[in-house]
C-alpha positions as CSV (number, residue, x, y, z in Angstrom):
1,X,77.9,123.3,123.4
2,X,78.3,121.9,120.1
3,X,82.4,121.9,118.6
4,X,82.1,123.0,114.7
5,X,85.3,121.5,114.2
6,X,85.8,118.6,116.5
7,X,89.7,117.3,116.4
8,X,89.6,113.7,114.7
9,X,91.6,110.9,115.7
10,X,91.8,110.0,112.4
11,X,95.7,110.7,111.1
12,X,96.4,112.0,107.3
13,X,98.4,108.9,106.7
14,X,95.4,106.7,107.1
15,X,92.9,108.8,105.0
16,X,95.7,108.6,102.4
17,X,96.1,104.8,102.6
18,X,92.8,104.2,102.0
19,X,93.2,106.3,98.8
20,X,96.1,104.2,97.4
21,X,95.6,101.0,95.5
22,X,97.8,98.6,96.9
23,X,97.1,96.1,94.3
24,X,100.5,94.3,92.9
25,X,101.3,92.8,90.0
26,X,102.0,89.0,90.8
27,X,103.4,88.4,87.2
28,X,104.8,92.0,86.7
29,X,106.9,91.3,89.9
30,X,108.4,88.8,88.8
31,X,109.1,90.0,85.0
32,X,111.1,93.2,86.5
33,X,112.6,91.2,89.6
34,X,113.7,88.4,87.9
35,X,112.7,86.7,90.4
36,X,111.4,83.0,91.5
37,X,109.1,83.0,93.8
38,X,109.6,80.4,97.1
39,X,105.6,79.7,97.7
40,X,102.7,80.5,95.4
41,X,100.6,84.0,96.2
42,X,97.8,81.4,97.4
43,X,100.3,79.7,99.9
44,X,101.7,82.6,101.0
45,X,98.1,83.6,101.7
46,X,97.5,80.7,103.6
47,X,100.7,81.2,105.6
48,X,99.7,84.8,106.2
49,X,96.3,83.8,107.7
50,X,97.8,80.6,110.0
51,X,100.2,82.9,111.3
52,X,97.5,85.6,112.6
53,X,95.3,82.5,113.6
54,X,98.3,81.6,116.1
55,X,99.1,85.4,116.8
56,X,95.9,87.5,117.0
57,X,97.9,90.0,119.2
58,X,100.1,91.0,116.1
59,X,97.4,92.3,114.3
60,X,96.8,96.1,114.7
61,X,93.2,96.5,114.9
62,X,93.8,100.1,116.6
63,X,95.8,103.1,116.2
């Protein structure tokens, strides 16, 4: 038998993240911070992806 509403494992709070633009403002940050940044938002990238390069078990592919 078929379920007409099936329970999702799908949570609220990860339907309404994908709705949220979680774009920031490099230049903005920095204006209302006043703030000097230690590394560049490319480096930091860089850094970001090393670190899960050497970790893959810290990222959180599941629920």
């Amino acid at each position: 038998m078929e379920k007409i509403n099936p329970k999702s494992s799908t949570k609220r709070f990860s339907v309404n993240q994908t709705c949220v633009d979680h774009t920031f403002k490099f230049e903005k940050t920095k204006k209302e911070l006043k703030c000097k940044p230690i590394v560049s938002p490319e480096q930091g990238i860089k850094r970001t992806i090393q670190y899960f390069e050497i970790n893959p078990q810290k990222l959180l592919l599941s629920n």
